[in-house]
C-alpha positions, 0 to 999 in steps of 0.5 A, a space after each residue: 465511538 461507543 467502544 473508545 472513549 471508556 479509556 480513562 482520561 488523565 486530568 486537564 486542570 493544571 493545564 500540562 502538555 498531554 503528549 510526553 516530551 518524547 513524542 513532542 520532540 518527534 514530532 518537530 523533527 518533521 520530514 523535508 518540505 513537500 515535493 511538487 507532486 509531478 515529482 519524486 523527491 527521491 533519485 533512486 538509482 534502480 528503477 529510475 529508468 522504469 518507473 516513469 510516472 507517464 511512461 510506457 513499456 512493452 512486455 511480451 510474455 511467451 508461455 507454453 501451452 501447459 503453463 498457460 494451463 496450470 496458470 488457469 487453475 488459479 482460484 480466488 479462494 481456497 488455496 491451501 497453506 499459509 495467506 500470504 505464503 508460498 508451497 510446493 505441489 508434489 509436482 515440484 510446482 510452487 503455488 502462492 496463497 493470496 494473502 486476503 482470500 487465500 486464493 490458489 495462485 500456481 506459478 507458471 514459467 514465462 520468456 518475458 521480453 521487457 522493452 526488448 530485453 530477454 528473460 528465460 524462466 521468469 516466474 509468472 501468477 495471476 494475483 489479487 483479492 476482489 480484483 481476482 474474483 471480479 476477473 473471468 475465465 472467459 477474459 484471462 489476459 484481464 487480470 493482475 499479474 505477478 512477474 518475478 524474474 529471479 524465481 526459478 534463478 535466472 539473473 538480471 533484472 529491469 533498471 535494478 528491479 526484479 519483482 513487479 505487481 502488474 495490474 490491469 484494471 479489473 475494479 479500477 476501471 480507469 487505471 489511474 487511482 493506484 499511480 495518483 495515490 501513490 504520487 499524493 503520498 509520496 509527495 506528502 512525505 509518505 513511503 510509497 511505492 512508484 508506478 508506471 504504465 505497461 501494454 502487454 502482449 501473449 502468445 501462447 502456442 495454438 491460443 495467442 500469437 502476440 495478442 494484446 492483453 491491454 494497458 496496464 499498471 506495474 507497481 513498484 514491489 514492496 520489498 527490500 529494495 524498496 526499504 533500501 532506498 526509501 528507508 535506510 538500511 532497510 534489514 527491519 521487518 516487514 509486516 503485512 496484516 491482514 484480518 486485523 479490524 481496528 488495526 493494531 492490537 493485542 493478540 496475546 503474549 505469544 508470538 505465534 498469534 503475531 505470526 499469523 495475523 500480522 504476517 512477517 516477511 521473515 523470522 523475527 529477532 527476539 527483540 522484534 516479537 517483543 518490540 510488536 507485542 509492546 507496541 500492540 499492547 500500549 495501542 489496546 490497554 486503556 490507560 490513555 495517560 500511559 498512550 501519550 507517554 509512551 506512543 512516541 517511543 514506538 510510532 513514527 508519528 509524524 509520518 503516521 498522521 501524513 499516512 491517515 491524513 492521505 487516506 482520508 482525503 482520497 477516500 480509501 476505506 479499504 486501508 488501515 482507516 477500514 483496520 483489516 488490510 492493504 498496508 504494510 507495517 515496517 519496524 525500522 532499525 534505524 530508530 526502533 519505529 513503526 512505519 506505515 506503508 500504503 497498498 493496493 489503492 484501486 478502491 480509492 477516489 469515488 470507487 465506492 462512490 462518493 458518499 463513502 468518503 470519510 471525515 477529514 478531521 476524524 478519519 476512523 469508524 469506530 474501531 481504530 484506537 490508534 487513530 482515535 486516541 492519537 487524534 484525541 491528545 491535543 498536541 498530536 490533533 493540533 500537529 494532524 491538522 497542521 498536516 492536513 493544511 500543509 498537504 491541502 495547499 501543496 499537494 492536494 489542491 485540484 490544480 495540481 490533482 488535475 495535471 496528474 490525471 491530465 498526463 495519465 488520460 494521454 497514455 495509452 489507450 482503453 482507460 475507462 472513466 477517470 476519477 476526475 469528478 472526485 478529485 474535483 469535489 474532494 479538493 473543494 472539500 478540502 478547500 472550504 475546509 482549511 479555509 474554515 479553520 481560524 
């Protein structure tokens, strides 16, 4: 850490607590018990029905053969506009720019039957970063879609829910790593979207009748409806940043900068642009007496140390623990905090390989000085390893890992090797690791 620890430290010798009172009284009033992980501890409402962890839906998509065609105009790269936004053509068409590669994703309109039930006008676009550029013309039923059934207007919805991610499994192989991931985090008190499992099926005039495009994930929408349910009221603000290595940090007084790296999902308040400047400002000055005073007054931290805790012992690098992207931030009306919510997860678990794994007890890099800085008081450390026992005997133990992936490998067909042998030898890790601790 050549670049962190030129923070100047508050002296140790009175031997005072270093975390203000604040934060310490956060930190006790911790989230409800861990939920086994075969279960949700949430009972939504809308999506109940759909988002059956080893459930499988069918979905039959009928496009012409001119929207097929301006679908496959899609391009990882180059889209134009605004990352993460959406533009009209001068055709009227609407085009989605992806949010990491600024990829061209036109929207085409589809008649998608979801478990029987009709819709009409649905939008439909290809979506995804390395995914994208990893799929191939010559497979385009291969690919990660983006169902949007409100698009062009039309009303209804499935089970409550009208925005679906639909992933098939172009770098992730075995079609697993996003729905385990997502199960390890929300049982260990972490919001996190739901999954379940899909096979789809095209036709498109003169190119497919009803063919199978194979088994996919549908990934719960990251969304309003999602904050309604997990984080009540849910009228915050969303952030997606992207680009930000070492995460949070001060970009300057003025919003705009704000805007196009942070990516909001909506005009902020006053209140909100000031509240994400002082927050990114505390994270980047470096008075580390002045960081503990005041990080509780901005940060969830207790949800925020599960958040790091769950990335480091699955192994995703490609997450706020790599600082550039793949997480979503939320500012909560409820108490005026910042939350942490994971994305995209199909790098996780031995994609990279197994020596890519990061450490458990100092989960950053070198340029993460949130992580860093919180990690270094000794309240909060002390707090994070309590976290990661807790959520390394109820949850991330290879009894209850191995029955996850024991129900998915019996759902449908075409999964390539699962990521079983990480688990493995990750849950030992953790194992041996707390087993060491006095």
């Amino acid at each position: 850490m050549p670049m962190l620890p030129s923070r100047r430290r508050p002296a140790r010798a009175q031997g005072r607590p270093l975390l203000a009172a604040a934060t310490v009284a956060a930190l006790l009033c911790l989230v409800p018990a861990l939920a086994p992980l075969t279960l949700d501890a949430q009972q939504p409402k809308a999506g109940n029905k759909l988002f059956g962890f080893t459930d499988l839906h069918r979905i039959q998509v009928t496009i012409s053969a001119a929207e097929w065609a301006a679908l496959q105009t899609s391009t990882a790269r180059n889209g134009g506009g605004t990352g993460g936004g959406d533009y009209k053509l001068t055709d009227g068409r609407l085009v989605h720019v992806g949010s990491g590669f600024s990829g061209y994703f036109p929207w085409a309109r589809a008649t998608v039957r979801l478990d029987g039930t009709e819709f009409k006008d649905v939008g439909l676009r290809y979506k995804g970063n390395l995914s994208f550029t990893q799929s191939s013309a010559s497979a385009p039923l291969f690919a990660n879609f983006k169902l949007k059934i409100d698009l062009n207007g039309t009303t209804g919805s499935w089970d409550g829910e009208k925005t679906f991610n639909i992933h098939a499994g172009v770098v992730d192989t075995s079609k697993m790593r996003d729905a385990l991931a997502y199960a390890i985090f929300r049982a260990a008190g972490v919001p996190a979207p739901r999954t379940t499992q899909a096979e789809l099926f095209f036709t498109v005039p003169g190119i497919y009748q009803d063919t199978p495009a194979g088994l996919f994930t549908i990934i719960e929408d990251i969304n309003n409806r999602f904050l309604e349910r997990v984080l009540p009221p849910g009228s915050g603000l969303l952030f997606k940043p992207e680009g930000l290595r070492g995460g949070i940090q001060d970009l300057g007084d003025s919003w705009s900068a704000y805007v196009t790296r942070m990516r909001p999902d909506r005009d902020a308040t006053p209140h909100e642009q000031q509240r994400m400047i002082e927050f990114a400002k505390l994270v980047s000055q470096t008075n580390v007496e002045l960081f503990r005073k005041r990080i509780g007054e901005y940060l969830d931290v207790e949800r925020f140390l599960r958040f790091i805790a769950v990335n480091a012992m699955i192994a995703n690098t490609d997450s706020y623990l790599g600082g550039s992207h793949n997480y979503y931030v939320y500012l909560d009306p409820a108490d005026d905090k910042f939350r942490f919510i994971p994305w995209d997860q199909d790098l996780s678990m031995g994609s990279r390989g197994n020596n890519n794994s990061p450490n458990i007890l100092a989960p950053y890099s070198g340029d993460q000085p949130l992580i860093y800085w919180l990690l270094d008081d000794p309240t909060v450390n002390a707090r994070y390893r309590a976290i990661v026992r807790e959520i390394g005997t109820s949850v991330f133990t290879r009894i209850e890992l191995l029955k996850l992936i024991d129900a998915l490998e019996k759902v449908g067909s075409g999964r390539g090797p699962s990521p079983r042998s990480f688990i493995e030898a990750r849950a030992a890790h953790v194992e041996q690791l707390i087993a060491g601790w006095k």
